[in-house]
N, CA, C, O and CB atoms as a CASP TS submission, in Angstrom:
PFRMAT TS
TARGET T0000
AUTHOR 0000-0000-0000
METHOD Language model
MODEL 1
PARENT N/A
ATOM      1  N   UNK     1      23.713   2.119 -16.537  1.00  0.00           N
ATOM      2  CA  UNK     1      23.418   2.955 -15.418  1.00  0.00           C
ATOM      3  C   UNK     1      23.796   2.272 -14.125  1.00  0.00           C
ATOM      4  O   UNK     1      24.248   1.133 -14.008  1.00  0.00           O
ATOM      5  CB  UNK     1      21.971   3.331 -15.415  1.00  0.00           C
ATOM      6  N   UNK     2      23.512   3.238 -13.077  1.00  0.00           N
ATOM      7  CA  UNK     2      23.904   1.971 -11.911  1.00  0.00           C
ATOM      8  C   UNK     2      22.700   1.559 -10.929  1.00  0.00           C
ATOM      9  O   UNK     2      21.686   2.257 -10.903  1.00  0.00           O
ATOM     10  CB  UNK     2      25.224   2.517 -10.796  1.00  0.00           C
ATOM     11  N   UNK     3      22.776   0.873 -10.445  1.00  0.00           N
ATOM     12  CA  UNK     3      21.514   0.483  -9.717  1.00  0.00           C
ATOM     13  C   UNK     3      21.321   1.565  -8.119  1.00  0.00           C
ATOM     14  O   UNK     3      22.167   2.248  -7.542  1.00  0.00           O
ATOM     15  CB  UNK     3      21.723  -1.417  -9.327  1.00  0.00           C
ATOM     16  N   UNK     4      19.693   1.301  -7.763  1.00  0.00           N
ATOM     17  CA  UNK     4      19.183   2.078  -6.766  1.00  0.00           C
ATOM     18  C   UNK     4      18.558   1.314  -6.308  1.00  0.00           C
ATOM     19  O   UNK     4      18.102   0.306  -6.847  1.00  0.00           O
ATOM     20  CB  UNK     4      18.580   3.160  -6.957  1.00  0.00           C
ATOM     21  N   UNK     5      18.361   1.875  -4.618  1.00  0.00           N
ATOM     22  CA  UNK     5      17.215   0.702  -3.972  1.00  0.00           C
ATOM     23  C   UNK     5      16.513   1.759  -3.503  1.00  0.00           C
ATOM     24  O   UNK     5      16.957   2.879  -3.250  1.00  0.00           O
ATOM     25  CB  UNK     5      17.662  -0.585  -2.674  1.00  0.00           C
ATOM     26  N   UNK     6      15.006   1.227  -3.356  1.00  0.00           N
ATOM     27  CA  UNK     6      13.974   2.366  -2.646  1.00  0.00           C
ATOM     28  C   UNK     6      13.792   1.440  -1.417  1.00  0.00           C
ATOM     29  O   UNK     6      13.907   0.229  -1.228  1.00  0.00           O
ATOM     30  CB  UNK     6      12.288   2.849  -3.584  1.00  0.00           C
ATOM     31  N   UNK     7      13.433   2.605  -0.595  1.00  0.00           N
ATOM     32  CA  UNK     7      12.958   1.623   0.813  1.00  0.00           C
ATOM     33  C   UNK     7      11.379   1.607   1.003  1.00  0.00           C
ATOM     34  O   UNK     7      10.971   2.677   0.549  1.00  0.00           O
ATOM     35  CB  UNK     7      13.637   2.318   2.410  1.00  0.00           C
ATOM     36  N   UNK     8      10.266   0.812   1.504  1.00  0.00           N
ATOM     37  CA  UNK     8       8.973   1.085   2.076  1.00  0.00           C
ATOM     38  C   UNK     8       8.667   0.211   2.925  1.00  0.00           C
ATOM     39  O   UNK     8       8.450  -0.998   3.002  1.00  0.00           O
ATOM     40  CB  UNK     8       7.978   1.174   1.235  1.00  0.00           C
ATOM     41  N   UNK     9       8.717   1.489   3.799  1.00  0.00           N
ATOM     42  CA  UNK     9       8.272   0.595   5.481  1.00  0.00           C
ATOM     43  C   UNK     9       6.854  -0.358   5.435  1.00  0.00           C
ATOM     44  O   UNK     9       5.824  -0.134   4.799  1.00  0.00           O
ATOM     45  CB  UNK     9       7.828   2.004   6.953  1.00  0.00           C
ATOM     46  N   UNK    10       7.134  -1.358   6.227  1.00  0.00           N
ATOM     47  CA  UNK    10       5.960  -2.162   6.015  1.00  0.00           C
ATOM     48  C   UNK    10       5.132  -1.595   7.675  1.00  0.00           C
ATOM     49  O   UNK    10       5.424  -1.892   8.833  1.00  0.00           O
ATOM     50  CB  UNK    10       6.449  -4.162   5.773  1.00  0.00           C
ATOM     51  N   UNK    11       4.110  -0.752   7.156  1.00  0.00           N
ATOM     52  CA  UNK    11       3.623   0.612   8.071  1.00  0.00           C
ATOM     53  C   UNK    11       2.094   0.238   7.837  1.00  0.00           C
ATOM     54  O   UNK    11       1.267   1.150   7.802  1.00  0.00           O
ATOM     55  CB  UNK    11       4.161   2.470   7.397  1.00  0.00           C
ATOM     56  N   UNK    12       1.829  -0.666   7.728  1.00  0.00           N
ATOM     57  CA  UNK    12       0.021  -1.648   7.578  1.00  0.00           C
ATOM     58  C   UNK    12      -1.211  -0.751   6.847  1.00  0.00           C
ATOM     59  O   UNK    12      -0.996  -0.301   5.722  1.00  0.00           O
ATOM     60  CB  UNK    12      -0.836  -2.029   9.537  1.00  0.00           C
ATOM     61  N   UNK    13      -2.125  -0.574   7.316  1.00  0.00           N
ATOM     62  CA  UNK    13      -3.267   0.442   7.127  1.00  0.00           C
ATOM     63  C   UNK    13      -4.130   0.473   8.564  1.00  0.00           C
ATOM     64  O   UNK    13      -4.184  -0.253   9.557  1.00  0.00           O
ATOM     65  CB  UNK    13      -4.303  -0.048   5.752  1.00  0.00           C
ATOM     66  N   UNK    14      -4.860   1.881   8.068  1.00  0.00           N
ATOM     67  CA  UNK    14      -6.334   1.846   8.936  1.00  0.00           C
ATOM     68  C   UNK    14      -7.489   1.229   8.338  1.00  0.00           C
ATOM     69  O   UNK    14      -7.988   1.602   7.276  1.00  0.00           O
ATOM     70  CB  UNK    14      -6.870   3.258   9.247  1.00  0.00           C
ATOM     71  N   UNK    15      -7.953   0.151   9.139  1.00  0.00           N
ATOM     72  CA  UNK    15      -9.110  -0.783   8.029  1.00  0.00           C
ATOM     73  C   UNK    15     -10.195   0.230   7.647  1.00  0.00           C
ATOM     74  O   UNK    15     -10.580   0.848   8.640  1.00  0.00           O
ATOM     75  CB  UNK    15     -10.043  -2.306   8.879  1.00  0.00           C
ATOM     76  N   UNK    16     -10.884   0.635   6.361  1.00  0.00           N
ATOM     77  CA  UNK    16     -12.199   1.461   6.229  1.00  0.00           C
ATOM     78  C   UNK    16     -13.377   1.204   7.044  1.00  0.00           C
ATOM     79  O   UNK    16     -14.113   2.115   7.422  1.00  0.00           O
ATOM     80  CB  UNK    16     -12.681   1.354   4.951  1.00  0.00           C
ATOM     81  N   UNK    17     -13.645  -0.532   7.434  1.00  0.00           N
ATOM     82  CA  UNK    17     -15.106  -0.798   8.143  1.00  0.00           C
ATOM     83  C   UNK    17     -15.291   0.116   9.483  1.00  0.00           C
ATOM     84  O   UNK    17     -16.140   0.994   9.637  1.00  0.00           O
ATOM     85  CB  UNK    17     -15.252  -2.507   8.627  1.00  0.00           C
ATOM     86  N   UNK    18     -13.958  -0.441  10.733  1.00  0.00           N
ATOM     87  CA  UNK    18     -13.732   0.288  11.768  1.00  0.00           C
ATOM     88  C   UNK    18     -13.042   1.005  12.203  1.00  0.00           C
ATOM     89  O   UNK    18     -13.173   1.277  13.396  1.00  0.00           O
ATOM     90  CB  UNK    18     -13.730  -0.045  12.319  1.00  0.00           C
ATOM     91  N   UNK    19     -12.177   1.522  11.553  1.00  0.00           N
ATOM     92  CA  UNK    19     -10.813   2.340  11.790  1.00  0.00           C
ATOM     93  C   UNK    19      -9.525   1.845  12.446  1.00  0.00           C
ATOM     94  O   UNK    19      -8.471   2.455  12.627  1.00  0.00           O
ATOM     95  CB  UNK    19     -11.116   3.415  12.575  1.00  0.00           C
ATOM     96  N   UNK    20      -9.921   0.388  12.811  1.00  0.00           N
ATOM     97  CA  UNK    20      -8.608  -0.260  13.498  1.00  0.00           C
ATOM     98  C   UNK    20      -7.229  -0.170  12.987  1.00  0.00           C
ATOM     99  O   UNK    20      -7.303   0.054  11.779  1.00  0.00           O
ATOM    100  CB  UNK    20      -8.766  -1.619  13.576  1.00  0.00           C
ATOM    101  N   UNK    21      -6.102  -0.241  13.344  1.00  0.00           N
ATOM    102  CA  UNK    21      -5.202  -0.192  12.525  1.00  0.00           C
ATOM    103  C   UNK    21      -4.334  -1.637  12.553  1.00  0.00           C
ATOM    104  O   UNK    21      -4.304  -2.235  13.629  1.00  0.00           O
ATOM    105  CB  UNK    21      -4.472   1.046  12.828  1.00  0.00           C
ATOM    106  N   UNK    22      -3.660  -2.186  11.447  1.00  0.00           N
ATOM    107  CA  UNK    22      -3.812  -4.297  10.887  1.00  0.00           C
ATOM    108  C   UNK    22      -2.460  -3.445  10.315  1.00  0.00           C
ATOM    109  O   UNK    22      -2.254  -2.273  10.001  1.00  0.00           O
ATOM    110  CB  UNK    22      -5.612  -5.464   9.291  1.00  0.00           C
ATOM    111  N   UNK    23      -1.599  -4.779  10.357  1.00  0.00           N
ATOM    112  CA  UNK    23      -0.669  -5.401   9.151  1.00  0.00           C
ATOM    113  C   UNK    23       0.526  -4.489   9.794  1.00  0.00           C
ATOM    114  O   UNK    23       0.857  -3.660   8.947  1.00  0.00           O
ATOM    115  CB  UNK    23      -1.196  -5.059   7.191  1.00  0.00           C
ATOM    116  N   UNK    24       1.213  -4.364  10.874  1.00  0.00           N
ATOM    117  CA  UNK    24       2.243  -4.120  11.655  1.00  0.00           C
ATOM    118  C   UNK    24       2.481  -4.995  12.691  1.00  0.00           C
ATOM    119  O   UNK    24       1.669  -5.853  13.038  1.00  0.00           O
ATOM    120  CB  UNK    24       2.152  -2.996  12.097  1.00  0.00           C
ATOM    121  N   UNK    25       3.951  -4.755  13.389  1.00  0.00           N
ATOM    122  CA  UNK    25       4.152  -5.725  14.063  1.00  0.00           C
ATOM    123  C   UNK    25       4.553  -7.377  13.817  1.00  0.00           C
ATOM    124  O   UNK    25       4.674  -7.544  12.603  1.00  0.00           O
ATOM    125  CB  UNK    25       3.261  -5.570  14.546  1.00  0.00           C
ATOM    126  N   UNK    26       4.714  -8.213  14.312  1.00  0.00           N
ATOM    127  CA  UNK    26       5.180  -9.846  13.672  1.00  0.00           C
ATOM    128  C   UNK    26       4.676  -9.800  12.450  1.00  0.00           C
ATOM    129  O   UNK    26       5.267 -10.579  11.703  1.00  0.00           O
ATOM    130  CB  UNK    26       4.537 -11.317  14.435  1.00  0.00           C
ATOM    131  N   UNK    27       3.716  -9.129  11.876  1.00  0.00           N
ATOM    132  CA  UNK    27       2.806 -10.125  10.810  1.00  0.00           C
ATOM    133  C   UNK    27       3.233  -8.828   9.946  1.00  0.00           C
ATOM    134  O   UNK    27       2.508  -8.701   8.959  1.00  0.00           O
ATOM    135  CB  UNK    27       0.751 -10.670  11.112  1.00  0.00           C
ATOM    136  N   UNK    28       4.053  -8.007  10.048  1.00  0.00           N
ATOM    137  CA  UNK    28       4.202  -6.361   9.144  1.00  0.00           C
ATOM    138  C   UNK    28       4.133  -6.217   7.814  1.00  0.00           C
ATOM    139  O   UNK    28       5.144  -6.699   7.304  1.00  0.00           O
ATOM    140  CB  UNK    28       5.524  -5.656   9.271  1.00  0.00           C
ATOM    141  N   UNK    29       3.063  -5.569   6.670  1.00  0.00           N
ATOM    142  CA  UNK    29       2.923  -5.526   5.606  1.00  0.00           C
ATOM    143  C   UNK    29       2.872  -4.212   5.140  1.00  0.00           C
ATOM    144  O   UNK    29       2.429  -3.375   5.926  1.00  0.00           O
ATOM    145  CB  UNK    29       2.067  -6.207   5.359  1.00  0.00           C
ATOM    146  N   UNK    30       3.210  -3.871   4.094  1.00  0.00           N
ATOM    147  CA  UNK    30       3.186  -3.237   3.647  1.00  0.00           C
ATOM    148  C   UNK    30       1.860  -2.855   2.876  1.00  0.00           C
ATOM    149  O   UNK    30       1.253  -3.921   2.771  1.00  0.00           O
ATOM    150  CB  UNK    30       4.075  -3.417   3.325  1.00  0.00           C
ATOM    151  N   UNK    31       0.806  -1.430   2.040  1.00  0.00           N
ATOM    152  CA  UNK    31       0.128  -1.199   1.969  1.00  0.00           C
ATOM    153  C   UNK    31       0.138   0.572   1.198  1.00  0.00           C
ATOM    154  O   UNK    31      -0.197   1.564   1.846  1.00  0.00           O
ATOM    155  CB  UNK    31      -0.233  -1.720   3.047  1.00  0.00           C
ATOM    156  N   UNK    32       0.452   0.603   0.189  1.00  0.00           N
ATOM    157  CA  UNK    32       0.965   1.988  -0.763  1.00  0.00           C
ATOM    158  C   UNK    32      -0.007   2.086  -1.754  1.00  0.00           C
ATOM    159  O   UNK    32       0.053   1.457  -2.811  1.00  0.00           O
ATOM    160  CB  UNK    32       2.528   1.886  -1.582  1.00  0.00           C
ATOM    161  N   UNK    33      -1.161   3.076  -1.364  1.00  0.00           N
ATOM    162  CA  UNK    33      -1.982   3.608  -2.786  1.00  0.00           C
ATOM    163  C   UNK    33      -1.343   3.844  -4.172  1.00  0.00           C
ATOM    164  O   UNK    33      -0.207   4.312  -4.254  1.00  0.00           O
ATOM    165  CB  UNK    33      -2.562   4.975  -2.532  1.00  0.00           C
ATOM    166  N   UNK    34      -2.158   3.483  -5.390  1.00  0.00           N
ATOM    167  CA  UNK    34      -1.296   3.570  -6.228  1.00  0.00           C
ATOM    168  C   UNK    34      -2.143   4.971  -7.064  1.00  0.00           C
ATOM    169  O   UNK    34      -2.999   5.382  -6.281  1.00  0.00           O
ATOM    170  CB  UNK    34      -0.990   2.029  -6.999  1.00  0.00           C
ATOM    171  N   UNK    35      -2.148   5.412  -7.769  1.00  0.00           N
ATOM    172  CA  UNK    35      -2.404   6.613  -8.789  1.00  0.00           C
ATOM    173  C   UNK    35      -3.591   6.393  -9.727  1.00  0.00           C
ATOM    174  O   UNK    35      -4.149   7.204 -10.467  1.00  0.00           O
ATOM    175  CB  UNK    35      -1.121   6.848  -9.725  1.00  0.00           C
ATOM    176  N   UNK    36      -3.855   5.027  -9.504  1.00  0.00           N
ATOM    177  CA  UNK    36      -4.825   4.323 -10.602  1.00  0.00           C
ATOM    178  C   UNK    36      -6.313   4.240  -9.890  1.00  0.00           C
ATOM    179  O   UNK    36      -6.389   3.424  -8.971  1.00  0.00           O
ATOM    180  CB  UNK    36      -4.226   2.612 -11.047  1.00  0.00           C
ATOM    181  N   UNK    37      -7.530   5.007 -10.213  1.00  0.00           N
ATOM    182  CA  UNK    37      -8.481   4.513  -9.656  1.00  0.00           C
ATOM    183  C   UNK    37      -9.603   3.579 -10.412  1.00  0.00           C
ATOM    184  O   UNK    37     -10.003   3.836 -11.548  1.00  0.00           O
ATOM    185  CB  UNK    37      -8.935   5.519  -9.125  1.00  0.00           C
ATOM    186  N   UNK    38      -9.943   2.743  -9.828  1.00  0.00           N
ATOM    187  CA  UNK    38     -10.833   1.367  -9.727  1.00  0.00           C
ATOM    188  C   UNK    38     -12.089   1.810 -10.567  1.00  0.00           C
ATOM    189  O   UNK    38     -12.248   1.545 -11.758  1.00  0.00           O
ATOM    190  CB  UNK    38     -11.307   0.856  -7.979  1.00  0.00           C
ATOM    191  N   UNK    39     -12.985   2.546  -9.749  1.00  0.00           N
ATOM    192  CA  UNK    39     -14.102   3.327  -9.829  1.00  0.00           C
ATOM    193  C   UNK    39     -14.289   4.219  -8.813  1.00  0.00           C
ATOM    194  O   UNK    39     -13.392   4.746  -8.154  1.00  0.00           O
ATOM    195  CB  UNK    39     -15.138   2.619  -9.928  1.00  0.00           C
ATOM    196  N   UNK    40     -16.001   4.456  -8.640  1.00  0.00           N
ATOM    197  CA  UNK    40     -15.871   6.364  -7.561  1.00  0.00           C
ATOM    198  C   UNK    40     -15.510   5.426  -6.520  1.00  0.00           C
ATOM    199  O   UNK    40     -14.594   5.904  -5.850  1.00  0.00           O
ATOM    200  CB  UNK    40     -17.740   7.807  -7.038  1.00  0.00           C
ATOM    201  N   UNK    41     -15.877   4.242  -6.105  1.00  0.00           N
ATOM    202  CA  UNK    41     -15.371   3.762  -4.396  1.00  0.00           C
ATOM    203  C   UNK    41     -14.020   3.399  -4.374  1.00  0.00           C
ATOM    204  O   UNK    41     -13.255   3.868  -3.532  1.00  0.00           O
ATOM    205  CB  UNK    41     -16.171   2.347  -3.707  1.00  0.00           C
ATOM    206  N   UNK    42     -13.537   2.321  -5.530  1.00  0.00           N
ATOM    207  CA  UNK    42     -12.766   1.364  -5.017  1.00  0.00           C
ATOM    208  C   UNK    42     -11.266   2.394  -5.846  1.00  0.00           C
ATOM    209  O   UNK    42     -11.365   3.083  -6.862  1.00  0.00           O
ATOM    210  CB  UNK    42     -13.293  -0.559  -5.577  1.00  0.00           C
ATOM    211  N   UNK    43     -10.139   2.198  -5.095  1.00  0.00           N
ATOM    212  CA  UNK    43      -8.822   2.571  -6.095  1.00  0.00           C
ATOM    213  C   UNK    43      -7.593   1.307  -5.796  1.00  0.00           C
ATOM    214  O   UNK    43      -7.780   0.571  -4.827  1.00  0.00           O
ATOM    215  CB  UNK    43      -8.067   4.412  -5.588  1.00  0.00           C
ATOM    216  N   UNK    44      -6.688   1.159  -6.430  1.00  0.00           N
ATOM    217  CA  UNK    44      -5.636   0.195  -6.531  1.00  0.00           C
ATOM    218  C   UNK    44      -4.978   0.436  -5.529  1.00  0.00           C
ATOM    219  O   UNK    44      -5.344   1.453  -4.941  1.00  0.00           O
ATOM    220  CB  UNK    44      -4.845   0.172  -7.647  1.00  0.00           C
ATOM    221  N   UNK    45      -3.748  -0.353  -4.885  1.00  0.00           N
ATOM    222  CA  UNK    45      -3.124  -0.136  -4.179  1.00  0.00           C
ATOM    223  C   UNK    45      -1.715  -1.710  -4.180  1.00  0.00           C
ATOM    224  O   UNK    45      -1.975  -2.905  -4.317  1.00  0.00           O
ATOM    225  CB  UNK    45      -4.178   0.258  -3.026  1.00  0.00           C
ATOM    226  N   UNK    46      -0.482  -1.140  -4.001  1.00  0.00           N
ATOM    227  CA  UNK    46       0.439  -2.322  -3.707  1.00  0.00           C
ATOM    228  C   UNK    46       0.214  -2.902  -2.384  1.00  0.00           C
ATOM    229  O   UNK    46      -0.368  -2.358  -1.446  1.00  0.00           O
ATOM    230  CB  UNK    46       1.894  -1.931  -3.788  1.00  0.00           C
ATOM    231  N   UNK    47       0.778  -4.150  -2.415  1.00  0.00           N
ATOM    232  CA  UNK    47       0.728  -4.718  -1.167  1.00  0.00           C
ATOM    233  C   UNK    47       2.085  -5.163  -1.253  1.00  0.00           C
ATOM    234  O   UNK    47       2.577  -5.317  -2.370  1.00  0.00           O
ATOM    235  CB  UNK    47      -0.387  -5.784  -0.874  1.00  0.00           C
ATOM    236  N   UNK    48       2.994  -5.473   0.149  1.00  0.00           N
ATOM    237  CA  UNK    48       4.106  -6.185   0.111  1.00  0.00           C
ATOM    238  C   UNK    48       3.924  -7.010   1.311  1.00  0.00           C
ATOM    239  O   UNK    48       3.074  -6.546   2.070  1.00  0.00           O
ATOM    240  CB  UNK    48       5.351  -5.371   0.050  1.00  0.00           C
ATOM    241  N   UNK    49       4.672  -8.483   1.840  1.00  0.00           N
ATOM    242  CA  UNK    49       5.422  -8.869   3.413  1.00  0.00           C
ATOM    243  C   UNK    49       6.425  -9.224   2.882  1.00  0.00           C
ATOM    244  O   UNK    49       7.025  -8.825   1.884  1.00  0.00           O
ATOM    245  CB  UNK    49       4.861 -10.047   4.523  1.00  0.00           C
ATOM    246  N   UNK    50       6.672 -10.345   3.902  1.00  0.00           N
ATOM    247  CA  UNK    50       8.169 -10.441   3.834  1.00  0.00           C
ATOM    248  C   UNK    50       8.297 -11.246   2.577  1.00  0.00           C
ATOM    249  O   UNK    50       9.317 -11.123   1.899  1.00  0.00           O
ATOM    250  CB  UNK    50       8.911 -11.152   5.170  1.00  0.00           C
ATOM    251  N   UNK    51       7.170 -12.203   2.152  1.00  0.00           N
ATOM    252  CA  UNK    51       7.514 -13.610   1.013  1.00  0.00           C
ATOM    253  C   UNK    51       6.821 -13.061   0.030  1.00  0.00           C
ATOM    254  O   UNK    51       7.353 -13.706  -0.874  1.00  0.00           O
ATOM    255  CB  UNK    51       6.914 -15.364   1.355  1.00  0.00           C
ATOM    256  N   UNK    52       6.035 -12.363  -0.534  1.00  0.00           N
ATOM    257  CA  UNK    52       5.286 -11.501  -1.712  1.00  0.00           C
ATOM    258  C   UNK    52       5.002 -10.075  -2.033  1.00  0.00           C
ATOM    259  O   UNK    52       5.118  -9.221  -1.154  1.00  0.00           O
ATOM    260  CB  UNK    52       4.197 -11.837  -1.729  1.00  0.00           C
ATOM    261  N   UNK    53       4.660  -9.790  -3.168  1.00  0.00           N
ATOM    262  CA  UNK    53       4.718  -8.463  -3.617  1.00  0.00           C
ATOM    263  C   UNK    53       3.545  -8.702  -4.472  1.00  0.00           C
ATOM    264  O   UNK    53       3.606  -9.351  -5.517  1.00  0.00           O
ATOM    265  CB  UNK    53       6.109  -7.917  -4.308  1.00  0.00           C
ATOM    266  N   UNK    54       2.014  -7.929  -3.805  1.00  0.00           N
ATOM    267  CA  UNK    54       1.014  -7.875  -5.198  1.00  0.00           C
ATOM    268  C   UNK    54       0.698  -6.507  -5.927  1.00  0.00           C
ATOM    269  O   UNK    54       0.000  -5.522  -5.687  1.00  0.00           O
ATOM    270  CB  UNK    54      -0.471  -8.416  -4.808  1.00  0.00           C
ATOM    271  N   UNK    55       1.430  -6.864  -6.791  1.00  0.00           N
ATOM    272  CA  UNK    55       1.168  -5.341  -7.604  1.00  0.00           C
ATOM    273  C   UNK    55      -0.028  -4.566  -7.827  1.00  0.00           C
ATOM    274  O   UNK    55       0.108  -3.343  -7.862  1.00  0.00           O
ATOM    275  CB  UNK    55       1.496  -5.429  -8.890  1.00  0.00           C
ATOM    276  N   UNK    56      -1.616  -5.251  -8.042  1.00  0.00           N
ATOM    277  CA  UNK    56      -2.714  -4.512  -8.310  1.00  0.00           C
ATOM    278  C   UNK    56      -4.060  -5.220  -7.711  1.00  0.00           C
ATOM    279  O   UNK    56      -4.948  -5.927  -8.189  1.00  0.00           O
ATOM    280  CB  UNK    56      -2.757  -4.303  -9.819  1.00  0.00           C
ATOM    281  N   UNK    57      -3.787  -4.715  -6.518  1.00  0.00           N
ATOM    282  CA  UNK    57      -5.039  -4.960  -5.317  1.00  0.00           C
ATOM    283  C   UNK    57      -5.957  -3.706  -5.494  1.00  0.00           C
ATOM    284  O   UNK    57      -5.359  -2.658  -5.739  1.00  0.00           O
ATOM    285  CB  UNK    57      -4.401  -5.007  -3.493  1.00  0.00           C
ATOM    286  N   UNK    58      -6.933  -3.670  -5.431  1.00  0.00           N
ATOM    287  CA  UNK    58      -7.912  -2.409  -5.281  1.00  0.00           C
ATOM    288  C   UNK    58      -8.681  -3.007  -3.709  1.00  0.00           C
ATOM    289  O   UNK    58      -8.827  -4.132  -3.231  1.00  0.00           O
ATOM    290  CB  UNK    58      -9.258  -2.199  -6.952  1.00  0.00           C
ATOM    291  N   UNK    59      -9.057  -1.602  -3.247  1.00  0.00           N
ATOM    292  CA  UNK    59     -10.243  -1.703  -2.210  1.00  0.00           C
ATOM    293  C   UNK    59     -10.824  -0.372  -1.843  1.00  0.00           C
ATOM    294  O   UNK    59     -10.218   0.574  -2.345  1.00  0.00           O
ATOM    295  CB  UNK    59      -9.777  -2.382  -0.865  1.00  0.00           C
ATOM    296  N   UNK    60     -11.674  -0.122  -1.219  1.00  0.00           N
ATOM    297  CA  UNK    60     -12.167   0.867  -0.814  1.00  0.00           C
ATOM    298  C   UNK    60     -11.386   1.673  -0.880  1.00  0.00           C
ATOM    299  O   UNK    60     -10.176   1.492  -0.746  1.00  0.00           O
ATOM    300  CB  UNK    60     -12.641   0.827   0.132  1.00  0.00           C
ATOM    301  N   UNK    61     -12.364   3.524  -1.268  1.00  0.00           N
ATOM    302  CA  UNK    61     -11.197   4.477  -0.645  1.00  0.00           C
ATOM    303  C   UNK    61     -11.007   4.843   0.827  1.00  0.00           C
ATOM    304  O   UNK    61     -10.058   5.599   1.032  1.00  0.00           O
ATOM    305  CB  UNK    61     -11.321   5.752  -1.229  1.00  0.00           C
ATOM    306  N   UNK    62     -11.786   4.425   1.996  1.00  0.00           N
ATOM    307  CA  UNK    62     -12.157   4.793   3.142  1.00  0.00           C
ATOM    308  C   UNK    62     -10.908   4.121   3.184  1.00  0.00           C
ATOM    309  O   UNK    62     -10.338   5.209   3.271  1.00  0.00           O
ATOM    310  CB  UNK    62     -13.499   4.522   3.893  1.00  0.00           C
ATOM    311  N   UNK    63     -10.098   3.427   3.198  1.00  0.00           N
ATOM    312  CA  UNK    63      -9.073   2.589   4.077  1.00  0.00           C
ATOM    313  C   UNK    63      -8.166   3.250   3.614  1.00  0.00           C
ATOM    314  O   UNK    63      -7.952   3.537   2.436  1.00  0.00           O
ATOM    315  CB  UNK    63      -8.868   1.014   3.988  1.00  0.00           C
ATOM    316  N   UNK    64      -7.294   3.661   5.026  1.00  0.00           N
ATOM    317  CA  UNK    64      -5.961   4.404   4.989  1.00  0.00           C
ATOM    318  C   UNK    64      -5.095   3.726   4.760  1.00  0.00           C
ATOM    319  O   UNK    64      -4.550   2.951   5.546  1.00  0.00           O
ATOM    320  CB  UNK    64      -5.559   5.033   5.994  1.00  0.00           C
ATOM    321  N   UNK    65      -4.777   3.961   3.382  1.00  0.00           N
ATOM    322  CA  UNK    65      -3.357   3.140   3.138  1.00  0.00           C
ATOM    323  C   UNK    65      -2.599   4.184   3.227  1.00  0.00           C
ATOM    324  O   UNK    65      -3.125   5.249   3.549  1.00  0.00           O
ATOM    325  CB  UNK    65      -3.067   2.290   1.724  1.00  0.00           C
ATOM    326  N   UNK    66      -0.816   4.103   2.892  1.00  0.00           N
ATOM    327  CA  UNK    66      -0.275   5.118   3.101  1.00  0.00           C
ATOM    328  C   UNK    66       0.165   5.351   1.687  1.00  0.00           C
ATOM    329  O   UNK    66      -0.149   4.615   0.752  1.00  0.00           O
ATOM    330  CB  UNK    66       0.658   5.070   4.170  1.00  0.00           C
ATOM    331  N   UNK    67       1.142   6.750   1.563  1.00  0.00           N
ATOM    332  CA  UNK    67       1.288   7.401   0.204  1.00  0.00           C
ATOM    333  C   UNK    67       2.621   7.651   0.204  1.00  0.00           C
ATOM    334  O   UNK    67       3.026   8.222   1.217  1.00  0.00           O
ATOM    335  CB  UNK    67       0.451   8.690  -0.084  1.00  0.00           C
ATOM    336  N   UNK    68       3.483   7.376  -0.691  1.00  0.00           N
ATOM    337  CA  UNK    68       4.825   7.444  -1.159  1.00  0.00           C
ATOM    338  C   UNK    68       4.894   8.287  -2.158  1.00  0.00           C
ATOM    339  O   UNK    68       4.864   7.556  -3.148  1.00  0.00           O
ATOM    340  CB  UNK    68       5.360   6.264  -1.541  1.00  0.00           C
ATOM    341  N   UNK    69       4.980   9.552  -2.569  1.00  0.00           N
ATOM    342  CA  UNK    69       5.216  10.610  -3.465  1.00  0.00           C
ATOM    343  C   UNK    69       6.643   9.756  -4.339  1.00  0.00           C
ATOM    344  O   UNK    69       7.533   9.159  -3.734  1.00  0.00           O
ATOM    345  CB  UNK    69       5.563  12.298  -2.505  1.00  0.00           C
ATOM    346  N   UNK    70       6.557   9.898  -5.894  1.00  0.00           N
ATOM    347  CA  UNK    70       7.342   9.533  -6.626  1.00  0.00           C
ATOM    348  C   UNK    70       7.756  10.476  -7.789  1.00  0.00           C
ATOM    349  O   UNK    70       7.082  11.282  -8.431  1.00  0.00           O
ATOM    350  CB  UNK    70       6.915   8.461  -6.932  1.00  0.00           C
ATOM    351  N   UNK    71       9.262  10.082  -7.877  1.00  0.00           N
ATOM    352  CA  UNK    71       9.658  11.301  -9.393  1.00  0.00           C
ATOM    353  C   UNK    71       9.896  10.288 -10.449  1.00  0.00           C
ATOM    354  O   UNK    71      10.833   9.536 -10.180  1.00  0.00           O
ATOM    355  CB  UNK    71      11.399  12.507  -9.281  1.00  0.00           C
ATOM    356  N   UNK    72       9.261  10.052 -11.650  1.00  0.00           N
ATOM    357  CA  UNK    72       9.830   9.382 -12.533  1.00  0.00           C
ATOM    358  C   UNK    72      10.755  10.008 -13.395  1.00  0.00           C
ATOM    359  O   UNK    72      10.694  11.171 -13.793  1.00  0.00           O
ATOM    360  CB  UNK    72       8.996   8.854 -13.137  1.00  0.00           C
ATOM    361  N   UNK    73      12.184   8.609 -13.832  1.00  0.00           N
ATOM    362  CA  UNK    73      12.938   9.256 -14.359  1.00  0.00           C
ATOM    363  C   UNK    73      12.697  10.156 -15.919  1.00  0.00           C
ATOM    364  O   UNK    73      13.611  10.833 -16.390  1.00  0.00           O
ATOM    365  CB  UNK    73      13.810   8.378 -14.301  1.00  0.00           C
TER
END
């Protein structure tokens, strides 16, 4: 087959405690809910910056992470 690249902006979150919004700008991370939930509070989510990629972080659902709609092949 041939290869594809996806893009995801490193677009931070809104923290759940205070609503501030973290992880843009110099320090820019990335932050993508994933489909998998934790329990009734907590659900998974990716994290990326520039030097790592953690595949299965959970935290609160109050914190706005953002959402990337996906088609699997």
């Amino acid at each position: 087959g041939s290869a594809s690249t996806i893009w995801y902006p490193a677009s931070g979150c809104r923290y759940g405690y205070d609503g501030s919004l973290g992880g843009f700008g110099d320090y820019g991370y990335g932050r993508y809910w994933s489909s998998t939930v934790l329990n009734s509070s907590n659900a998974y989510y990716v994290y990326f910056n520039s030097t790592s990629v953690g595949p299965a972080y959970n935290t609160n659902k109050c914190f706005g992470n953002s959402v990337r709609c996906m088609i699997e092949p």
